[in-house]
N, C-alpha and C positions, 0 to 999 in steps of 0.2 A: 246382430248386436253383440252376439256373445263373443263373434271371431274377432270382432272390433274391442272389446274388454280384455280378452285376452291376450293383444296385440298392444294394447296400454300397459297389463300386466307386465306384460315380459321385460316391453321396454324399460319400466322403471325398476324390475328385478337384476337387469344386467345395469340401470345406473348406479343402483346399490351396492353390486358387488363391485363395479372400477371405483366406486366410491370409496369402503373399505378395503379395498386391494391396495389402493393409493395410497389410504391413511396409516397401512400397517405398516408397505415400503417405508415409506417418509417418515415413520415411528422409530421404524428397525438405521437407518441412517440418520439421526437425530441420535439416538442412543448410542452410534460406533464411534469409531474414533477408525475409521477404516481410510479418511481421509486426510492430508496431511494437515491441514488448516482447522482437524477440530482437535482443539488442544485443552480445552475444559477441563480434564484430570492433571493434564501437567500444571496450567497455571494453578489450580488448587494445590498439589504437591509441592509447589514453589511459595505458594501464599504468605508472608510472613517476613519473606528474607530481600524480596523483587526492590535495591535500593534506583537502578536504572531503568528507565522504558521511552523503548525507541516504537513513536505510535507513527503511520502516514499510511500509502497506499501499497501499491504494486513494487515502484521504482524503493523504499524503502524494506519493503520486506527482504529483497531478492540484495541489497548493499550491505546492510548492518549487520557484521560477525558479534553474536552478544559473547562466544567465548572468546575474542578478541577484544573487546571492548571489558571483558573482566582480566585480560592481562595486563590492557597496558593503563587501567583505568583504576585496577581494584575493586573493581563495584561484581553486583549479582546483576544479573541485566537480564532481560528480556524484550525481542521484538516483536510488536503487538501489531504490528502494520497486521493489513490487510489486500488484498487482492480488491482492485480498482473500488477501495473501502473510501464511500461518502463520509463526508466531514461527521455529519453527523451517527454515523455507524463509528468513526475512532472515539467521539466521546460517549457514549454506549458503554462501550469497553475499557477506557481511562475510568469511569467512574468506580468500575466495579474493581478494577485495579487500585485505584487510589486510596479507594478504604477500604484494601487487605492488606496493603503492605507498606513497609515507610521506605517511602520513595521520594530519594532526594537530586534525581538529574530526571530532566522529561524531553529529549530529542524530538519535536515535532518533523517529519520529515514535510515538504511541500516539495510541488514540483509544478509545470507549466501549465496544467489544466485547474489546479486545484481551487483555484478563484471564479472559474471559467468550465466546472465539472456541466457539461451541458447535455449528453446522452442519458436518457432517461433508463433507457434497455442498458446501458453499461451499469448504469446503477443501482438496476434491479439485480444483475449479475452481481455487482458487490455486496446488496443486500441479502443474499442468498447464502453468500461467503461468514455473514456477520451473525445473521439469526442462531447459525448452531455453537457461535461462541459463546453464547449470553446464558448465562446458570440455571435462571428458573424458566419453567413453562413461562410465566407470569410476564417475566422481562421479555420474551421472546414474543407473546404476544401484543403485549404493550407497542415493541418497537415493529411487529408489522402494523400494525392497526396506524400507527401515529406516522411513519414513514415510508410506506408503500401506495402508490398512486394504484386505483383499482385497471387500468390500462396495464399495467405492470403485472396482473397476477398468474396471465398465462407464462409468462416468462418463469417467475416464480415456480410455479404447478412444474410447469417441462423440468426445469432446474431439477429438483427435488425428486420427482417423481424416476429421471434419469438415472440420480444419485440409489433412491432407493433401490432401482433396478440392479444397481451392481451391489450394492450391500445382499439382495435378498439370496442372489446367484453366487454370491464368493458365500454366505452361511452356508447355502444347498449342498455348495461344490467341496468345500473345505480351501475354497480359492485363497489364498496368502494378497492381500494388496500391499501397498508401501505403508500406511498407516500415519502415525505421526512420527517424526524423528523428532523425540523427548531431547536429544544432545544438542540441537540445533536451537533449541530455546526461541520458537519463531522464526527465524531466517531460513529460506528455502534456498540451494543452491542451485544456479544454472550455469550448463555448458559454455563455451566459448564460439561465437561465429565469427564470421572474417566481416565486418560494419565497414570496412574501407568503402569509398565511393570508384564504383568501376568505370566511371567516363572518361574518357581521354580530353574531356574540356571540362574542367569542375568549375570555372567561372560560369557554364551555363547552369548552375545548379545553383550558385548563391542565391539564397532566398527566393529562390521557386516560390516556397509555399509559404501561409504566413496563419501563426498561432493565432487560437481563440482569446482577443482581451478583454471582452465585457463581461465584468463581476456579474454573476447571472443571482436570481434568488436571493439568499441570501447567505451566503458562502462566505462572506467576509465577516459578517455576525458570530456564524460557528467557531470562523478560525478565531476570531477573540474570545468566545465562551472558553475553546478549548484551552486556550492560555491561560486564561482568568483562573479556568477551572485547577489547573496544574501551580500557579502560583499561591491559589485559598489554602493548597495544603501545604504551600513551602517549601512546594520542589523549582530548583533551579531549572528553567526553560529556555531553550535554544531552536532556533529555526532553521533547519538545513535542508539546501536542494542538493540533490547528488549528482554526480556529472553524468551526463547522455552524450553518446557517442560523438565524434566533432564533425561527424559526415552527418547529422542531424541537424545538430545547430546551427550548421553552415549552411542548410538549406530551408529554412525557413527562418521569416523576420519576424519582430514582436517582442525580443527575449527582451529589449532593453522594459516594453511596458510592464510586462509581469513581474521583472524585478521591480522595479518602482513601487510598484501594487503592493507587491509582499513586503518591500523594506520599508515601506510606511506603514504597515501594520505591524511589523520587529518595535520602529520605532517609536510607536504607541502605546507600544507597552512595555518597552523598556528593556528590550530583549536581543540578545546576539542571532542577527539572520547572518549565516556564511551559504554562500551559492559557489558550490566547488567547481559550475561548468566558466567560474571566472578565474580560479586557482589559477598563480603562474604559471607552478608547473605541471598542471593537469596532462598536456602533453608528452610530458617527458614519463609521466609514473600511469600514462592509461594510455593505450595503443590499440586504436579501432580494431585491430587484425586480432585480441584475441581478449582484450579487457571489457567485453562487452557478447549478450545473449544477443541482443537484439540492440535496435539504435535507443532504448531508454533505459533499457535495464542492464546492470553490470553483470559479468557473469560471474563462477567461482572464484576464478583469478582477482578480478578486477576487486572485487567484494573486499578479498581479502588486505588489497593494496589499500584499498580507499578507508575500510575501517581504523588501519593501523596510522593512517596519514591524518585523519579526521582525529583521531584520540590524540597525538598529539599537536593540532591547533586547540583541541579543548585543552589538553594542559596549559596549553599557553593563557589561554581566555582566563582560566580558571587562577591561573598567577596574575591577573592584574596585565598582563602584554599586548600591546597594541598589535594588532593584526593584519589590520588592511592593508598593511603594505605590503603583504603574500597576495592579494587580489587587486585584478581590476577594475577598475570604477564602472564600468559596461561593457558590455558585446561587442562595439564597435574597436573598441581597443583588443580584447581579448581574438577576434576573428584576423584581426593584421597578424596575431602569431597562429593562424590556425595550419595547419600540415596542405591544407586545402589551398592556402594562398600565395599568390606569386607563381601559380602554375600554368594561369592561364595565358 
């Protein structure tokens, strides 16, 4: 009996210490800023002056230059996106932004899943990204409690417990990581790959695959809270998808449903949606071979192209000019000029 109690013992003395071994890690990574995405001192140090903010996911974070967007724009900007950041994790972060700063432009970014966000494990991973954004203990528990499915926690736990592991070994070591880049004001840059499509027959690739269009949950609810929320304070709201490589678009159908989806909820609320993968000359100013990380996100080149070109259609919008004549009405139009077509 007693090797039997002692064999309880033990066991719940070693759950204890992975217990607090876990909760010091996950303490000690919470409290750094060791990662690039925990930017809680900058936006504090910024607090007061933030008159732009560019909110969306991944394909946003990695487009919008905010020291581009204050040259050709004037404004103080900052990009609040997130890494594959739930609807509901951007207005998290808009609210706390909203009332610290007077913020009079609000760039919703969207793009092809956000109606359609349907990975529960992808969204655990952008929950993971959001919790150490959010200021108080309070908030941060609030929003796991409220939007973390209990299926999701091992994902979470690994996440964090990961994280904490290299916090606790870069203290030990005196390890240097990348940290936040304060200059970058949210926008993370990436390298350039070669997104060309390498088949010698690329008519057998149109539309292979076909995007997710069922508005899932309640996705379409958020994205109007999130507008609602951004116009209650009287910032001017715009909806932008940002262009994905054309060796992407050209191989999967659906683009035209999801624009519809999104351009009726622009139009509901009274808002400018521009969709740049419909830009005429998308083409001509983004070149799969080097304006692009991967097939959705632009790289440091492309970033820089697309914020400078995007600043000035908002001037234009912002003078009263009609625009849509720079775009096409759908995909079907826009693919007849794609680099892809006429090759096969």
């Amino acid at each position: 009996m007693r090797t039997s109690n002692r064999g309880i013992t033990a066991i719940l003395l070693a759950a204890v210490m992975v217990i607090v071994s876990s909760a010091l890690m996950i303490g000690l990574f919470l409290r750094s800023e060791l990662f690039y995405y925990q930017d809680i001192k900058l936006r504090e140090e910024l607090a007061g002056t933030v008159d732009t903010i560019v909110v969306g996911s991944c394909q946003d974070k990695f487009a919008f230059v905010p020291s581009v967007l204050d040259e050709e724009l004037g404004s103080v900007s900052y990009n609040l996106s997130g890494i594959h950041a739930p609807l509901y994790g951007q207005i998290a972060l808009m609210e706390e932004e909203l009332s610290r700063n007077p913020v009079e432009r609000v760039i919703i970014g969207v793009d092809y899943d956000t109606l359609a966000y349907t990975s529960k494990g992808i969204k655990a991973i952008g929950d993971t990204k959001i919790i150490p954004r959010l200021i108080t203990p309070l908030e941060r528990a609030k929003y796991f409690f409220s939007n973390i499915h209990i299926e999701d926690y091992d994902i979470i736990y690994s996440q964090y417990t990961n994280a904490g592991l290299v916090c606790t070994k870069a203290w030990i070591t005196g390890q240097k990581l990348a940290g936040v880049p304060y200059e970058a004001r949210g926008h993370y840059c990436l390298p350039a790959n070669d997104m060309s499509l390498v088949s010698n027959d690329p008519i057998s690739e149109y539309q292979t695959y076909s995007l997710e269009t069922d508005i899932i949950e309640n996705n379409d609810k958020l994205l109007k809270d999130l507008i609602g929320m951004c116009k209650e304070k009287g910032a001017e709201v715009m909806m932008v998808m940002t262009p994905a490589a054309d060796s992407y678009v050209w191989t999967y159908d659906g683009w035209d449903v999801v624009h519809g989806q999104l351009k009726q909820i622009a139009d509901e609320n009274d808002i400018v949606f521009l969709d740049f993968n419909l830009y005429k000359t998308k083409n001509d100013l983004f070149d799969d071979k080097i304006s692009y990380e991967d097939k959705w996100h632009l790289s440091d080149v492309g970033s820089e192209v697309f914020t400078r070109e995007f600043s000035d259609i908002y001037r234009k919008v912002d003078a009263g000019d009609d625009v849509t004549e720079l775009f096409y009405e759908e995909y079907e139009q826009a693919l007849k000029h794609s680099p892809y077509a006429g090759k096969e």
